[in-house]
KOLNUTI-848033 format. One line per 2 residues: number of its first residue (from 1); their letters; for each residue x, y, z of C-alpha. Coordinates in Angstrom, 2 decimals, padded with zeros to 5 digits. Layout:
NUM> a> X:Y:Z | ...
***
This chain:
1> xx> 000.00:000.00:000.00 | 003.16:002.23:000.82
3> xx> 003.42:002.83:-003.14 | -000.11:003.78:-003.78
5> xx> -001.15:008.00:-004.24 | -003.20:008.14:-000.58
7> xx> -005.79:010.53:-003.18 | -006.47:007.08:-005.25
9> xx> -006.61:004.51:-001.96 | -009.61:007.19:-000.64
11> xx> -011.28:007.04:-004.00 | -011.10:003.77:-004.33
13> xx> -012.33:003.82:-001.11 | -015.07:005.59:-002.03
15> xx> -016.19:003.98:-004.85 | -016.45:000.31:-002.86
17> xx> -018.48:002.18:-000.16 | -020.86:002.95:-002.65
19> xx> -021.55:-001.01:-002.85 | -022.71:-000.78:000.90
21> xx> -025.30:001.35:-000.25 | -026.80:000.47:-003.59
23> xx> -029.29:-001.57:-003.70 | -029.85:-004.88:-005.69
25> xx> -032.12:-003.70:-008.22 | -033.84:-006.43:-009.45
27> xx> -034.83:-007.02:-005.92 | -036.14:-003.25:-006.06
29> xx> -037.73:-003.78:-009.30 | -039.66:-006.83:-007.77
31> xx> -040.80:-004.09:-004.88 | -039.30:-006.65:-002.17
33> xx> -039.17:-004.25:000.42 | -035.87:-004.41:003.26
35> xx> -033.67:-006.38:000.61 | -029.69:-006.83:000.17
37> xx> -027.30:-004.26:-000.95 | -024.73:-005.19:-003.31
39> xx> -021.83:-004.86:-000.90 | -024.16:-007.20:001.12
41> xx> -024.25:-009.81:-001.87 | -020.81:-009.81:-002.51
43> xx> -020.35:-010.52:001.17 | -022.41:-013.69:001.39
45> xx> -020.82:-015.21:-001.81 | -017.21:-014.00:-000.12
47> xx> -018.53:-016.11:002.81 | -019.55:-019.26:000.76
49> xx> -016.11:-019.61:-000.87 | -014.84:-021.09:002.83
51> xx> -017.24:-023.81:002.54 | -014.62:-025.04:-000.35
53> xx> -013.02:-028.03:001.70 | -009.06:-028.32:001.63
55> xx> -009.57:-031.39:-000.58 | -010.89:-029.37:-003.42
57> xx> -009.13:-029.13:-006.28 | -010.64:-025.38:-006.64
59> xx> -008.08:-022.37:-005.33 | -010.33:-021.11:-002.38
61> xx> -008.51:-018.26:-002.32 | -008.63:-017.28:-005.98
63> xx> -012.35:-017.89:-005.64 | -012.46:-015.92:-002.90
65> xx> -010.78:-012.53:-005.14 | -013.46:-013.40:-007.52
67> xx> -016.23:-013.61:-005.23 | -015.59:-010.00:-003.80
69> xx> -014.18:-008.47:-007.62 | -017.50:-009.71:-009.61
71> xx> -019.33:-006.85:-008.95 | -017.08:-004.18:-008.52
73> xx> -017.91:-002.34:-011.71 | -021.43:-001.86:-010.20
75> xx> -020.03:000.94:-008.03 | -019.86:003.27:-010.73
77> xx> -022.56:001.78:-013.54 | -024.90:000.71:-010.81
79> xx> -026.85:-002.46:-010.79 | -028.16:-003.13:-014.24
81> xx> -030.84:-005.96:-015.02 | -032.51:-007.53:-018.02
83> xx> -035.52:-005.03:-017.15 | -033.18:-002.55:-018.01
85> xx> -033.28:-003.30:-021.65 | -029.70:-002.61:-021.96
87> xx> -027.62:-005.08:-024.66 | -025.51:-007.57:-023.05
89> xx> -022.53:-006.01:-025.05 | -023.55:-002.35:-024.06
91> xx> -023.55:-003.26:-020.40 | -020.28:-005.48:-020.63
93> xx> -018.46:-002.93:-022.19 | -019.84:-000.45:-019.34
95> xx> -018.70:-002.77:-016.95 | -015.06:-003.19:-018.42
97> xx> -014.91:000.38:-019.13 | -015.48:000.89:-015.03
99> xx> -013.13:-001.81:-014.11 | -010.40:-000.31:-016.06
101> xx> -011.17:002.83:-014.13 | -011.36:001.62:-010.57
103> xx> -008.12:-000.60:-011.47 | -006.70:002.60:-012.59
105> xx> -006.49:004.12:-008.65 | -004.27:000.61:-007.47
107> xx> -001.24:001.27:-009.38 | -000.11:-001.60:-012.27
109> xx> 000.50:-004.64:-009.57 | -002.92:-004.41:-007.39
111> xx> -005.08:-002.80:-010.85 | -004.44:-005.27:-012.83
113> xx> -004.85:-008.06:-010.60 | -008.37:-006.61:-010.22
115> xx> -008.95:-006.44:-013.73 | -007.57:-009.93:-014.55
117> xx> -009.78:-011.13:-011.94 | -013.11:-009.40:-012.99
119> xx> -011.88:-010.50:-017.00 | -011.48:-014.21:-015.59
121> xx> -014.88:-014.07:-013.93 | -016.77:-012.37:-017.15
123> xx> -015.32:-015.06:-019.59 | -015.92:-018.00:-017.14
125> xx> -011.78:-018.76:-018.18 | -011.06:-020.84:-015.08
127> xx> -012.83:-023.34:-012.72 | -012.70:-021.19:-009.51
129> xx> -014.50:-018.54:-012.02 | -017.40:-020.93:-013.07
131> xx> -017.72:-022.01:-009.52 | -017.93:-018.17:-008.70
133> xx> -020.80:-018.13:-011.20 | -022.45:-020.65:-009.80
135> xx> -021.97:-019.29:-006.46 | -024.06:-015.95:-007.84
137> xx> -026.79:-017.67:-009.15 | -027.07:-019.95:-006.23
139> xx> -027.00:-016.59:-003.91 | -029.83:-014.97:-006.03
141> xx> -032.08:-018.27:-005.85 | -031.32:-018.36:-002.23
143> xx> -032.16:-014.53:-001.44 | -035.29:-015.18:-003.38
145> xx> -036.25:-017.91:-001.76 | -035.58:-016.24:001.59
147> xx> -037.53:-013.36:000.81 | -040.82:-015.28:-000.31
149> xx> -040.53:-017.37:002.92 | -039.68:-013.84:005.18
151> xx> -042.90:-012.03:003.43 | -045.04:-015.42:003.20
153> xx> -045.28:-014.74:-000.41 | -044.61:-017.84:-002.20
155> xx> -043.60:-018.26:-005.70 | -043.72:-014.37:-006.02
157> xx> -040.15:-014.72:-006.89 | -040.56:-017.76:-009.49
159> xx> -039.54:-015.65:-012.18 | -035.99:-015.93:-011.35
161> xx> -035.71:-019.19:-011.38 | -037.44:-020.11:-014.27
163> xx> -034.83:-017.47:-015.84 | -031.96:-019.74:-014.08
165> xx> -032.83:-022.73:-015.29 | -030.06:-025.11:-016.11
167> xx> -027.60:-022.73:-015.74 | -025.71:-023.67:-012.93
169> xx> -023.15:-026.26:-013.54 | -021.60:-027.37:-010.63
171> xx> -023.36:-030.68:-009.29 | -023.54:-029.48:-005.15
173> xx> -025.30:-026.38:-005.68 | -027.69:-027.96:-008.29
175> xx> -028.81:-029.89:-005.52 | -028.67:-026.80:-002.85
177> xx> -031.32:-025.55:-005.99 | -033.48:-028.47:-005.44
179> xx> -033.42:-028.16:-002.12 | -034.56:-024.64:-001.90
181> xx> -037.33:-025.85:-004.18 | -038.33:-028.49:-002.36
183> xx> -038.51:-025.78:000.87 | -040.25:-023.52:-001.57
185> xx> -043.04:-026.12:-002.61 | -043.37:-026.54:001.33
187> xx> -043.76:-023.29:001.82 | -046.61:-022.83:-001.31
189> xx> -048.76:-025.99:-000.04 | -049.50:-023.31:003.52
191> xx> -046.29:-024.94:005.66 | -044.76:-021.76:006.62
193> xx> -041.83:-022.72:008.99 | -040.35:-019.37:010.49
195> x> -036.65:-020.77:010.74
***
């Protein structure tokens, strides 16, 4: 840190504090009242990545980087969903556009490590990176699920995962999925369990 501008650590600073306080959106856009912040996503996948036993063949701590870099570029382009309308291309090149600018504040060792990891996670180029994947899409069914069992609302949220369908890859969380559907058929034929 000793070779870093002190102006660029407290704006980069800045710009992850902004995480803490933006809102998921599609949560928002689904009026579920009380819901996660990014910063607070983020955290729980951060979390998850210890569950990794020390017999896996993944790099826990590479999928831990990737975990808390995924959404970085959301601090400055904000949370954008397919309600947005926006082109996948448009919004990737946003998002690399605002990596390269955050990156740009940590100097060429720390920046580009950054960057390389938010590239890796984007093209899916490495295991720990599809795990990471995984591990968002299994975070977003699980926050949905929790909110329709918090609000007794259930199967409000279906919509995101019929739109998840099949894409996760990795075998453990594809059951975690089934799970959480099972829990959410529970919850739909009036067994409301408040755990």
């Amino acid at each position: 840190m000793e070779n870093l501008n002190p102006k660029d650590v407290l704006e980069f600073i800045r710009l992850v504090n902004v995480l803490k306080h933006s809102s998921r959106r599609g949560w928002e856009q689904c009026n579920v009242e009380h819901h996660e912040q990014i910063a607070g996503h983020m955290y729980g996948m951060a979390m998850m990545t210890f569950l990794l036993g020390n017999n896996s063949t993944l790099d826990r701590y590479k999928c831990l980087q990737l975990a808390l870099v995924h959404d970085l570029a959301e601090c400055i382009v904000g949370d954008i969903t397919p309600r947005d309308n926006i082109p996948e291309e448009k919004k990737h090149a946003m998002e690399d556009e605002a990596m390269k600018k955050i990156a740009a504040h940590l100097g060429s060792e720390i920046g580009e490590l950054i960057y390389n990891l938010y590239k890796e996670y984007e093209a899916k180029e490495s295991p720990e990176a599809k795990f990471v994947k995984d591990l968002d899409i299994f975070d977003m069914l699980f926050s949905a699920s929790f909110y329709e069992k918090r609000d007794k609302t259930p199967g409000r949220l279906q919509e995101y995962f019929t739109a998840t369908l099949g894409k996760i890859q990795n075998p453990y969380f594809r059951n975690l999925v089934r799970l959480l559907e099972d829990e959410r058929m529970t919850l739909s034929n009036g067994h409301i369990d408040d755990k």
